[in-house]
C-alpha positions as CSV (number, residue, x, y, z in Angstrom):
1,X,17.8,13.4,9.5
2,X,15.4,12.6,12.1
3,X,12.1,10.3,11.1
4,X,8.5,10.3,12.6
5,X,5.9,7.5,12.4
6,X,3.1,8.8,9.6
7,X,-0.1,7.3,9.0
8,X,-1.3,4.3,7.2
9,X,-4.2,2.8,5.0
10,X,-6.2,-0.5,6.5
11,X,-4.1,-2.9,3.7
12,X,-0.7,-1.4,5.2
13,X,-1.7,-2.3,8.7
14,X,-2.6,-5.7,7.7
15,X,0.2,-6.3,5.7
16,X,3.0,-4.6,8.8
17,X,3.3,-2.2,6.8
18,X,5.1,1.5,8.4
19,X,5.6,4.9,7.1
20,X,7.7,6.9,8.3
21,X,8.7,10.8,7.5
22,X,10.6,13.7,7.8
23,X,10.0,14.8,10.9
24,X,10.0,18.4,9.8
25,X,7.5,18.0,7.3
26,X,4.8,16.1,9.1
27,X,2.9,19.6,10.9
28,X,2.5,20.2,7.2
29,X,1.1,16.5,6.4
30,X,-1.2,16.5,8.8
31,X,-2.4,19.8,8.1
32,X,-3.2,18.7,4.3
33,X,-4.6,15.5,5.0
34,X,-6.8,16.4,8.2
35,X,-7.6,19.4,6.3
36,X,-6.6,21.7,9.3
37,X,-8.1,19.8,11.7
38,X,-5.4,18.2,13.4
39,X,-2.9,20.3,16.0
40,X,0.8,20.9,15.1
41,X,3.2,18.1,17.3
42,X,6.4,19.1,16.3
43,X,6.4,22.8,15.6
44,X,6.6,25.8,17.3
45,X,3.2,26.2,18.2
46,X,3.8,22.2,19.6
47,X,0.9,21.2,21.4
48,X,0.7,18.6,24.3
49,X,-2.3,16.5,23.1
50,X,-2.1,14.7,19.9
51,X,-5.7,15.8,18.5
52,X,-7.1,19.1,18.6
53,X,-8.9,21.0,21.1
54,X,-12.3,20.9,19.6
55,X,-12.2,16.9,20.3
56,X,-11.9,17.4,24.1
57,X,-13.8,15.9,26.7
58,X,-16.6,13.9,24.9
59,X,-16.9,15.6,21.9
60,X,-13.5,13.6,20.4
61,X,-13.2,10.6,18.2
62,X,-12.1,6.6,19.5
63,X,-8.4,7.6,18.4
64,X,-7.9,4.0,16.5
65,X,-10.7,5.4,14.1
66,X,-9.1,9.1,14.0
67,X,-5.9,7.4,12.7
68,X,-7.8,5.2,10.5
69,X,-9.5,7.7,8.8
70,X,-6.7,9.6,7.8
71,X,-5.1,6.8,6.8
72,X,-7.3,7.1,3.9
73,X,-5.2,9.5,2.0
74,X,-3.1,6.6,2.0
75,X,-5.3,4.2,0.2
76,X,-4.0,2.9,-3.3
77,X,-6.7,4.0,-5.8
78,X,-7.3,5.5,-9.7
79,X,-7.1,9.7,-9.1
80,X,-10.1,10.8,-11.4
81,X,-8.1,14.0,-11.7
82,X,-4.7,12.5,-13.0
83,X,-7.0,10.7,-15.1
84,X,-8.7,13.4,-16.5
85,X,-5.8,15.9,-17.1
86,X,-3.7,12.8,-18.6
87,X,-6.7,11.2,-21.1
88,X,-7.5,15.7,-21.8
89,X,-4.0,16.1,-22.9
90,X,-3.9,13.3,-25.7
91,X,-7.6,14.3,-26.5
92,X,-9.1,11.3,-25.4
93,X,-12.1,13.3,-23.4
94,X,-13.2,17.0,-23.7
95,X,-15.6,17.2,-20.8
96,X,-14.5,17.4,-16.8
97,X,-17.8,16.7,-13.9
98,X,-16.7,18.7,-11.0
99,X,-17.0,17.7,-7.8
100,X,-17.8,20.8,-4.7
101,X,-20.0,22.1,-2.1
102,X,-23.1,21.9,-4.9
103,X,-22.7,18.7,-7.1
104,X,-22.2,16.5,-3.8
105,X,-24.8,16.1,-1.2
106,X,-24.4,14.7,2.3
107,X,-28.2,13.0,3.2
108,X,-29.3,12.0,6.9
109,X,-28.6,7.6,7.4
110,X,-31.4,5.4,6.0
111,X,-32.6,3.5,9.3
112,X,-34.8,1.8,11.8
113,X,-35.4,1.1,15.3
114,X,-35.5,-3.1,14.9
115,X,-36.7,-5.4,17.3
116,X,-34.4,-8.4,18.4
117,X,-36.7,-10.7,18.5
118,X,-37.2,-11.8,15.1
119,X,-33.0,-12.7,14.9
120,X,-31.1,-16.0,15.5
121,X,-28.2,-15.7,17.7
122,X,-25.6,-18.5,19.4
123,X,-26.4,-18.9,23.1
124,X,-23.9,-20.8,25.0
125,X,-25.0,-22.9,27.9
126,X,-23.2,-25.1,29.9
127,X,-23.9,-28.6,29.8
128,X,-20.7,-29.6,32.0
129,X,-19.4,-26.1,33.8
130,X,-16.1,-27.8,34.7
131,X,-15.3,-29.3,30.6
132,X,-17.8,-28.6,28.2
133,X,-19.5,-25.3,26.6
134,X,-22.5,-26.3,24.2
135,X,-23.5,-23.6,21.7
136,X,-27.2,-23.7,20.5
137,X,-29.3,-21.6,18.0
138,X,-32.3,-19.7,19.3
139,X,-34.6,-17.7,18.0
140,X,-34.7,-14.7,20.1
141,X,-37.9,-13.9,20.7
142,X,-38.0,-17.7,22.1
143,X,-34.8,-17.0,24.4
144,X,-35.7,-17.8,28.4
145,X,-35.0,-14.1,30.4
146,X,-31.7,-15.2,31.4
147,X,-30.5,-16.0,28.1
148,X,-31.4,-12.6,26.9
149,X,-29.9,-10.9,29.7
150,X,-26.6,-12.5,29.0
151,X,-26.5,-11.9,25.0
152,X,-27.9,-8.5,25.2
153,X,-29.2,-6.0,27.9
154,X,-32.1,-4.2,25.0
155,X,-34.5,-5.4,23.0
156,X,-34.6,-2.9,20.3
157,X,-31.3,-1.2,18.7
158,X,-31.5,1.3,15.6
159,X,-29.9,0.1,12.6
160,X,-28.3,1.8,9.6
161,X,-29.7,0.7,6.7
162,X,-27.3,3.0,4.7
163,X,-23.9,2.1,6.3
164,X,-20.9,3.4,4.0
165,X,-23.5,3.5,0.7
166,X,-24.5,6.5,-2.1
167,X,-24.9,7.1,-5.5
168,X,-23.2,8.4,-8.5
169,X,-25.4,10.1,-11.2
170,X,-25.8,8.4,-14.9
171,X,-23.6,11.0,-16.2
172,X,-21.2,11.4,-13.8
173,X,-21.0,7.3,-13.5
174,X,-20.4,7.3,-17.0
175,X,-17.5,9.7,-16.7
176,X,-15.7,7.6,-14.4
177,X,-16.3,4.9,-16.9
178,X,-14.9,6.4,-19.6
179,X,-11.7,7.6,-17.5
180,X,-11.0,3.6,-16.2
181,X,-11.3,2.1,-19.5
182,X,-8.7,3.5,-21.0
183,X,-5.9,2.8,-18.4
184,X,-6.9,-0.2,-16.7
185,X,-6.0,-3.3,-17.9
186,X,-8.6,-5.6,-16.4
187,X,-11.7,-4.8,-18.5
188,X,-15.0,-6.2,-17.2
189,X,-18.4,-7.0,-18.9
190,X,-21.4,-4.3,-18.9
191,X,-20.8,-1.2,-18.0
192,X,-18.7,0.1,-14.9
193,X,-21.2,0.9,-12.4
194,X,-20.2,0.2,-8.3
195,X,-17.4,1.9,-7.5
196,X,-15.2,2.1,-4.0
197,X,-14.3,5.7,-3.0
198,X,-12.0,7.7,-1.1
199,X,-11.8,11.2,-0.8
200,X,-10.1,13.0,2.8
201,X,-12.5,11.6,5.7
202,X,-15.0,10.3,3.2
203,X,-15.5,6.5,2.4
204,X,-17.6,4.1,0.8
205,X,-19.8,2.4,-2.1
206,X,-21.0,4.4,-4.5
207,X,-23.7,3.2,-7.9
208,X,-24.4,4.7,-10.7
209,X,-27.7,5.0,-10.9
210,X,-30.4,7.6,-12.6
211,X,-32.0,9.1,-9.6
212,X,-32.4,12.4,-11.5
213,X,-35.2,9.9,-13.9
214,X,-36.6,8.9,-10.3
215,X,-36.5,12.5,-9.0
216,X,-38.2,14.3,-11.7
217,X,-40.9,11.5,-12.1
218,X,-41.8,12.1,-8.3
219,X,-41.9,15.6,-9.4
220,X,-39.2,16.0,-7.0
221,X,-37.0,19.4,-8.0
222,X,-35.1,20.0,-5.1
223,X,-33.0,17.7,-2.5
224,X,-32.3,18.8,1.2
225,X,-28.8,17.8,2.5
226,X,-28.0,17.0,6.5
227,X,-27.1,21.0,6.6
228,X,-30.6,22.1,5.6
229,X,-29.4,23.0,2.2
230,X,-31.4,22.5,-1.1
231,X,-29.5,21.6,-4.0
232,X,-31.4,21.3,-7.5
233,X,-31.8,18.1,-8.7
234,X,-30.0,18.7,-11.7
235,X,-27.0,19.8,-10.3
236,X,-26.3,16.8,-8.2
237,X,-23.3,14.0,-9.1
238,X,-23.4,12.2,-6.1
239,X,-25.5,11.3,-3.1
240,X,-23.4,10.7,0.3
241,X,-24.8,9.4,3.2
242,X,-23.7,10.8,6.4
243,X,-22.4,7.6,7.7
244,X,-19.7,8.0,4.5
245,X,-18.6,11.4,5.5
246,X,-16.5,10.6,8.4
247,X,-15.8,14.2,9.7
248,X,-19.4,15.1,9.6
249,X,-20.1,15.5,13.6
250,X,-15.9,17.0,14.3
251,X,-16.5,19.8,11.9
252,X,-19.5,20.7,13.1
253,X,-18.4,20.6,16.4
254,X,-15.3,22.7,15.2
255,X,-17.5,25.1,13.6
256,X,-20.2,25.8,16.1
257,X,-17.8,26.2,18.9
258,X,-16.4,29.0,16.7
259,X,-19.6,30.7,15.8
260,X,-21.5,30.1,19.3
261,X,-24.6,28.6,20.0
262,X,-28.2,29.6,18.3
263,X,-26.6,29.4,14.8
264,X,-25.9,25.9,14.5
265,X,-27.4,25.5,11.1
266,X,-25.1,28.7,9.5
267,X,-22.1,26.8,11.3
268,X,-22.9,23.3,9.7
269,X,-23.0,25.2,6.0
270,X,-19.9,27.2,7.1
271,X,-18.7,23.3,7.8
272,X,-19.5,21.9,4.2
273,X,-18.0,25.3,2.8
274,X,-14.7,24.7,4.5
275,X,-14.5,21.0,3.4
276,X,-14.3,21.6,-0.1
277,X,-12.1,25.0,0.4
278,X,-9.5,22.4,1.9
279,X,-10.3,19.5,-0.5
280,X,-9.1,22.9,-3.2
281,X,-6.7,24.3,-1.6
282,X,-4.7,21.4,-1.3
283,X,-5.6,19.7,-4.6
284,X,-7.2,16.6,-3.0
285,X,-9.3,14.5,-5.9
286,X,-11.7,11.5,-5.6
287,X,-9.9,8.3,-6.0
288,X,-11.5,5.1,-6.7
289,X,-9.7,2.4,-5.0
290,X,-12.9,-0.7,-6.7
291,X,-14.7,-1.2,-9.0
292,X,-17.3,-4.1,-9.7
293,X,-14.7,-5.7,-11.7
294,X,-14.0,-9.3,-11.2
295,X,-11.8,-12.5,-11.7
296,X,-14.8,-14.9,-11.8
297,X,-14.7,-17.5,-14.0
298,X,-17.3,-17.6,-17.2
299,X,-18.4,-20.7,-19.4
300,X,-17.5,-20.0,-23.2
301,X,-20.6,-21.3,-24.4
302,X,-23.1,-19.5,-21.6
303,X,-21.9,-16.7,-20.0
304,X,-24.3,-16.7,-17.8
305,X,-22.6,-19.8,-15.8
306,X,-20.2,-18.2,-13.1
307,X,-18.0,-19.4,-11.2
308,X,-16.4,-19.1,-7.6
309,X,-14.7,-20.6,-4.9
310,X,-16.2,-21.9,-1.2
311,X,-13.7,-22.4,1.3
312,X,-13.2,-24.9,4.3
313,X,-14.7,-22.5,7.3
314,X,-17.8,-22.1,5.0
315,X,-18.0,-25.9,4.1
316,X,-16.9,-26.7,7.9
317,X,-19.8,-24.6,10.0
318,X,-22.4,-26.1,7.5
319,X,-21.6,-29.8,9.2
320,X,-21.9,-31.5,5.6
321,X,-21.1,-35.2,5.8
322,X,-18.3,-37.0,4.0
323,X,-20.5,-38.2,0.8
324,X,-22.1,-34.6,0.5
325,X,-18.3,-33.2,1.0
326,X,-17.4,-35.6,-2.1
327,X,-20.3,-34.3,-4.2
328,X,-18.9,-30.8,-3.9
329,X,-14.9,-32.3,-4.8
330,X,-16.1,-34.3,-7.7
331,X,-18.2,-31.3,-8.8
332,X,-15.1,-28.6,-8.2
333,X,-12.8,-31.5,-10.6
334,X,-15.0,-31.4,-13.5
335,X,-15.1,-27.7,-13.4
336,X,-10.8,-28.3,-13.5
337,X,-12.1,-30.8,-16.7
338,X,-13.5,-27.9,-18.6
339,X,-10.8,-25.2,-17.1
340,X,-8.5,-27.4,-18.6
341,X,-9.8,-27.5,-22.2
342,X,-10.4,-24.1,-22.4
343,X,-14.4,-24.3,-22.1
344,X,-13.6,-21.8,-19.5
345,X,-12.5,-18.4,-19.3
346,X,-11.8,-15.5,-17.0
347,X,-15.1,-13.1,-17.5
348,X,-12.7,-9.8,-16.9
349,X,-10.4,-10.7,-20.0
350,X,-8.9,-8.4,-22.0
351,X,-11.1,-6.5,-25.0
352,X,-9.1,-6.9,-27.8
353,X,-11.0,-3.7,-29.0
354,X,-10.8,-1.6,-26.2
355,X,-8.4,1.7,-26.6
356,X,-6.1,1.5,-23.9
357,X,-3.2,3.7,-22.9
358,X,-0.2,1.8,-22.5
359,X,2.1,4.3,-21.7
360,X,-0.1,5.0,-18.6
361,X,2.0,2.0,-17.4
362,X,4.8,2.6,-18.9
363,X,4.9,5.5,-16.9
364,X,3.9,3.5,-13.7
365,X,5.6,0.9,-13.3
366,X,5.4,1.5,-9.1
367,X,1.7,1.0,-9.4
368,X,1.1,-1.4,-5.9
369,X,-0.8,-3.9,-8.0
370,X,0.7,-3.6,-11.3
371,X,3.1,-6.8,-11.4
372,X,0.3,-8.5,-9.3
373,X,-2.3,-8.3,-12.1
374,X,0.0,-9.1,-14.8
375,X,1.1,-12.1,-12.9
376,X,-2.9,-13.3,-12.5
377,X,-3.6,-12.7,-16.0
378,X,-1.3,-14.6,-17.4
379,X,-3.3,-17.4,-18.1
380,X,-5.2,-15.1,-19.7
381,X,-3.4,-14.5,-22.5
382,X,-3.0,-18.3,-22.9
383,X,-6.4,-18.5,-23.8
384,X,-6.6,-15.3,-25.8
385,X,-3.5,-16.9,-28.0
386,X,-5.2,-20.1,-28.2
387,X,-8.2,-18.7,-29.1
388,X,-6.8,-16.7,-32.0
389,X,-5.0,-20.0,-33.2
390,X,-6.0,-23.3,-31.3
391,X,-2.2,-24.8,-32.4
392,X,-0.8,-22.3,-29.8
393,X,-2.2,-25.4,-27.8
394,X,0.4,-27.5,-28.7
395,X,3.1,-25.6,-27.7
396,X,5.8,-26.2,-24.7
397,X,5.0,-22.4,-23.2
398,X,1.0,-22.8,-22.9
399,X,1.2,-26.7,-22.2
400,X,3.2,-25.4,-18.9
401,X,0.8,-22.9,-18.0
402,X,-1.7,-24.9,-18.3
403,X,0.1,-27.4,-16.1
404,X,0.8,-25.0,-13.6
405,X,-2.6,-23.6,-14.1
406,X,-4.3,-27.7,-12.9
407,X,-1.5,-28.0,-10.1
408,X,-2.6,-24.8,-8.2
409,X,-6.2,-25.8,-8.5
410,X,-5.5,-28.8,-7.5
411,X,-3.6,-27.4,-4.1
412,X,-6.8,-24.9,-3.7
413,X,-8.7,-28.2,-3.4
414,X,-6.9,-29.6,-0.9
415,X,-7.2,-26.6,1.1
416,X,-11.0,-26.4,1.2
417,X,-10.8,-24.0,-1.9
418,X,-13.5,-25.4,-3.8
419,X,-14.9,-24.4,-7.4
420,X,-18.7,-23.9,-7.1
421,X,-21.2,-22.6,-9.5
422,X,-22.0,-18.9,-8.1
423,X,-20.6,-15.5,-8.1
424,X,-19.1,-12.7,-6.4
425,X,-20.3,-9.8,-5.4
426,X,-20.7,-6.5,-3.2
427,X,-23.1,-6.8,-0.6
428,X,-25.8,-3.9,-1.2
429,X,-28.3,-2.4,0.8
430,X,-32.0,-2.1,-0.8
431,X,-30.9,0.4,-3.1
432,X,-34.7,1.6,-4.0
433,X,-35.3,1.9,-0.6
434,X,-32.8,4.2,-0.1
435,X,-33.7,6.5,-3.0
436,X,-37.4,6.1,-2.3
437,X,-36.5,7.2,1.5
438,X,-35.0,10.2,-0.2
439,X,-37.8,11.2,-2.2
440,X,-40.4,10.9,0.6
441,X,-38.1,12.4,3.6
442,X,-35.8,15.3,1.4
443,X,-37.8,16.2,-1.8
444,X,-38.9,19.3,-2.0
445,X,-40.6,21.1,-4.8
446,X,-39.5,24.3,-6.7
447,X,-40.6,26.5,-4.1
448,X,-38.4,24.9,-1.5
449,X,-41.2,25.2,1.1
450,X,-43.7,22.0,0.2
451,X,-42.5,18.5,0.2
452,X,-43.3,16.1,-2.1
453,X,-45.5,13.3,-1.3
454,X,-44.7,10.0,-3.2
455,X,-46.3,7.1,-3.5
456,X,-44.2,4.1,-2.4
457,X,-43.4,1.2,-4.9
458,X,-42.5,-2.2,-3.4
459,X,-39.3,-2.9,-1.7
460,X,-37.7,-6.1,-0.9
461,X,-38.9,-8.3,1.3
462,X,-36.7,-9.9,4.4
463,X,-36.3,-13.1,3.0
464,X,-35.9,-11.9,-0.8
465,X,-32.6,-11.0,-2.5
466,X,-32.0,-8.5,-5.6
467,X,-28.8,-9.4,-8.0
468,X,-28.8,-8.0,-11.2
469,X,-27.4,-9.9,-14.2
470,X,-28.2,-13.6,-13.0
471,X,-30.5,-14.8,-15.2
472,X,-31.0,-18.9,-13.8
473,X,-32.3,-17.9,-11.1
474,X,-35.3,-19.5,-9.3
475,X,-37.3,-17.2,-7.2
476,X,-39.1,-20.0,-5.2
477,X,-35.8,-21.7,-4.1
478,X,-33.5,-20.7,-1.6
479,X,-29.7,-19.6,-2.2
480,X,-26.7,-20.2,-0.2
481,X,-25.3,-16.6,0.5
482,X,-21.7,-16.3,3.0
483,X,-19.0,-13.8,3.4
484,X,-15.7,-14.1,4.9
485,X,-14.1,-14.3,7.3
486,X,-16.7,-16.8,8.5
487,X,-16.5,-18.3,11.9
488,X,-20.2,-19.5,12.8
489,X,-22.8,-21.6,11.7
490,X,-25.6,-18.6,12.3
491,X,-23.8,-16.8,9.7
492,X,-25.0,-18.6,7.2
493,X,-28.0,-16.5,5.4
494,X,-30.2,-18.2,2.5
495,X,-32.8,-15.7,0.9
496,X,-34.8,-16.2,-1.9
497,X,-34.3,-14.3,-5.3
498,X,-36.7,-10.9,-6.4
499,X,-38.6,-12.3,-8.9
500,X,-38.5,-10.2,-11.9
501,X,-38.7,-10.4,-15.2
502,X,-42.3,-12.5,-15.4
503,X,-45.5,-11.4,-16.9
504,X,-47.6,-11.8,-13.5
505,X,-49.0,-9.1,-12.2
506,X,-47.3,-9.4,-8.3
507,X,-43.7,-9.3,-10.3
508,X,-44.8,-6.1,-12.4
509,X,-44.9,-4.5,-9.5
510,X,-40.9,-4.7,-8.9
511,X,-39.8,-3.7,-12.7
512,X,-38.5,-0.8,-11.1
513,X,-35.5,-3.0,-10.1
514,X,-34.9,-3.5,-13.1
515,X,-35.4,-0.1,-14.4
516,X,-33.3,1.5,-12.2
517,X,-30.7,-1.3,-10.9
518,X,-30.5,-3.7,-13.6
519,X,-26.8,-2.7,-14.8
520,X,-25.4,-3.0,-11.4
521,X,-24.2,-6.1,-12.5
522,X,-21.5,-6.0,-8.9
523,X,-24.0,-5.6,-6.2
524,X,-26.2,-8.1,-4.0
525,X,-29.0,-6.4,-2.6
526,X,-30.5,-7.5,0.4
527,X,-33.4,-6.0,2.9
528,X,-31.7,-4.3,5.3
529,X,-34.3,-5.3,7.9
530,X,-33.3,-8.7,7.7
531,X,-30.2,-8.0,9.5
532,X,-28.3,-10.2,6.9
533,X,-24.8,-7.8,7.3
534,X,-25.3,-8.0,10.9
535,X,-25.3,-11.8,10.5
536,X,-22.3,-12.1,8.7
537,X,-19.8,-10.6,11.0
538,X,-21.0,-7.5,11.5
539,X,-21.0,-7.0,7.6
540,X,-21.5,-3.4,6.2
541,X,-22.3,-1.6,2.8
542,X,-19.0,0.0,2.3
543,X,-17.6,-2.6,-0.2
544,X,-17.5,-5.7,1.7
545,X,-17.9,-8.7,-1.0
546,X,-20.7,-12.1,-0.3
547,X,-20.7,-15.1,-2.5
548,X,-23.7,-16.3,-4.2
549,X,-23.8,-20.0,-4.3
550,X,-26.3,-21.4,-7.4
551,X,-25.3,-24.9,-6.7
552,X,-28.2,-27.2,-5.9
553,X,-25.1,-29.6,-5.1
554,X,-24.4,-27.1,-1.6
555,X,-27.8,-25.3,-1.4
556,X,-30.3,-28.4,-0.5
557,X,-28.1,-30.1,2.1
558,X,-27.2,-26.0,3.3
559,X,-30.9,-26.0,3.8
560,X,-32.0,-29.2,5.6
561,X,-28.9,-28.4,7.9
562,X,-29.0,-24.5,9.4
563,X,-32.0,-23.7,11.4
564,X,-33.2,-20.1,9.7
565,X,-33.8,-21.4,6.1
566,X,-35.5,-18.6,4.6
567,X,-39.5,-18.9,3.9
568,X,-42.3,-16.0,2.0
């Protein structure tokens, strides 16, 4: 039988990995996982251009993104459905959250028209043409006209302050909660509440937060979507920005070409309409391919102490000098210490409590990461057994592991890897921000003809940070925050900490953080007008992961070195 190249997800085509199928069943692959979008090749009806005719002349995608985004049927992920039906069968949940055309809504992008000038950028000038390139940090608003010309020919850009971010309701977060307990392994601490999802043509970050509370305190009843229709506040699971919906400008293109022009707004609902006829009639589900689940390290007696690893382009762009360098290794060695003794343990360990389904993986033993995550936590079970009975200690099996356990630290070091108080976590956009720009741009009232006027509540400032759950934090010190890859020094970022939780008056103005964000125990927020994703490689909101340094060890010489340490 004759084979075709198929698609492929992002990890495939980093890892070389192919697909390839039947050649007479790819029409009919396409056609499920474009959702009709994409033109028959090898059929009958074969046509001569590999995309569709409504993505002619300028109106079509960059074809590397058209593949990429159906290579997200392809992604590796939890199906909420498979869940459901599964956990339903053995009676271990009664209740099902839809998801259609009503319960999800697609907003307008959260933005801004920024001005340069307030950045830092690397300008290259040549001190010797012929041998040697220097590379200096400016601010730009101090650039001469030449440099600016050559980094940039504008001096204002719109930014998304949204990229690839939503929400999930309370309930419908705590749905998906109660699905991934109970067939995944890896527990974590709090609650669930950031997860990564995938649907056909749709990406992204979504939290579970309680916008309906923030909604109805607004006296907010209603919520207009980027087709000018109202859904009731109630009704809604989940928020997409438009920027996550990926087929959001093709099908409406698609559909108003069908209809004509002077009814574009009936063609974008017939668009949104025929989405989630597709997404039914070929029995797509919502798959979660993340969650704010992690393999941090936690100290046994505080667990508030994290732990995580720096790595030698992050140490190297700094310019640290050989005795600060040695301060970080000796540091990263008594961390082994206590790793070693058991005073340290992995903070997603197993819940001893926790009702899990075993013969989920029993029954899938193909799962893509299953062998890899029993292979990570096997030291975990090491210190479960010794903590049941410390004399496990003494035998051959967990004195080996343990062995092993100190060698491959000890060859992390070696490669830069370095153990550093801090944590991971996914890099969030001013999540208040974004709901407040909601409310005051696509609230309506019960009539659906007056909008509601809100009063706005504090946001974060440029220099300030928001991360829920870290409780030694100093809100008039600066933190080292980085992301890989990392290839510069101006990607180094240090912001200050949202200072809540005091009894001032200033700071009781931001216990809505708390109130609405505090169990998003996964996230880093940041202002987006600070540019801070920008910064780090281009960095966006659709799960990309920063570290959060809390060593004073790297953070005062990371200060007195990079140029843009933040001030308030």
């Amino acid at each position: 039988e004759l084979y075709v190249k198929f698609e492929e997800s992002a990890s495939m085509s980093k890892n070389g990995c192919m697909t390839f199928i039947r050649k007479d069943i790819y029409d009919d692959m396409e056609k499920r996982i474009t959702l009709g979008l994409q033109e028959p090749l090898y059929s009958k009806n074969t046509s001569k251009n590999d995309i569709a005719p409504w993505q002619d002349k300028d109106n079509g995608p960059i074809l590397a993104k058209w593949h990429a985004y159906k290579g997200l049927t392809m992604s590796s992920g939890w199906n909420v459905n498979e869940l459901f039906e599964r956990l339903y069968e053995k009676k271990k949940i009664q209740k099902k959250i839809e998801l259609n055309k009503e319960s999800v809504v697609v907003v307008s992008d959260w933005g801004a028209e920024i001005n340069y000038s307030d950045c830092w950028t690397n300008i290259r000038s040549n001190k010797n043409a012929e041998t040697e390139v220097e590379y200096k940090i400016k601010k730009m608003s101090e650039m001469d006209k030449k440099d600016w010309e050559n980094y940039t020919g504008k001096q204002k850009e719109r930014i998304n302050y949204s990229d690839g971010e939503g929400f999930v309701s309370e309930e419908f977060g705590a749905y998906l909660e109660q699905l991934l307990r109970q067939v995944d392994k890896e527990q974590v601490t709090g609650c669930l509440s950031s997860f990564q999802i995938r649907l056909p043509f749709i990406k992204g970050m979504v939290h579970r937060v309680d916008f309906k509370k923030y909604f109805h305190k607004n006296n907010i009843a209603k919520i207009k979507d980027c087709y000018g229709v109202l859904h009731e506040v109630d009704t809604i699971e989940m928020i997409l920005t438009e920027s996550m919906f990926k087929a959001y400008r093709w099908l409406n293109i698609k559909f108003e070409n069908k209809t004509g022009k002077g009814v574009e707004k009936e063609a974008k609902k017939e668009a949104w309409q025929y989405y989630w006829g597709q997404i039914k009639e070929y029995n797509h589900s919502l798959y979660i391919s993340e969650k704010n689940a992690t393999r941090e390290l936690v100290d046994k007696d505080n667990k508030d102490l994290t732990y995580t690893k720096l790595n030698y382009q992050i140490i190297h762009t700094v310019g640290f000098s050989e005795a600060e360098i040695m301060k970080l290794v000796d540091q990263s060695f008594r961390y082994k210490k206590k790793y070693e003794n058991n005073e340290l343990e992995n903070v997603d360990k197993l819940d001893s409590e926790q009702d899990i389904d075993d013969d989920f993986y029993e029954e899938n033993d193909n799962l893509e990461d299953n062998e890899e995550r029993k292979r990570k936590s096997s030291h975990d079970w090491v210190q479960m057994a010794v903590k049941e009975n410390p004399k496990f200690r003494e035998t051959a099996w967990v004195k080996e592991e343990l062995k092993d356990a100190s060698n491959k630290m000890i060859k992390d070091f070696q490669n830069g890897h370095l153990l550093i108080r801090g944590t991971t976590r996914y890099l969030s956009t001013d999540l208040f921000g974004l709901m407040q720009y909601i409310a005051s741009n696509l609230g309506y009232k019960e009539n659906e003809i007056d909008k509601v006027e809100i009063e706005p509540q504090a946001t974060l400032r440029e220099y300030q940070f928001y991360s829920p759950g870290c409780k030694n934090l100093d809100p008039k010190h600066n933190y080292g925050i980085s992301r890989n890859p990392h290839i510069a020094r101006n990607e180094h970022v240090m912001l200050k900490p949202l200072p809540v939780g005091t009894e001032n008056e200033n700071n009781k103005k931001l216990r809505h953080y708390e109130e609405y964000f505090g169990k998003l125990t996964g996230v880093l927020m940041v202002s987006p007008a600070s540019l801070v994703a920008q910064r780090m490689g281009g960095a966006d909101y659709d799960g990309d992961k920063v570290r959060l340094i809390e060593s004073k060890i790297y953070n005062i010489p990371l200060e007195e070195k990079i140029t843009d340490s933040a001030g308030g």
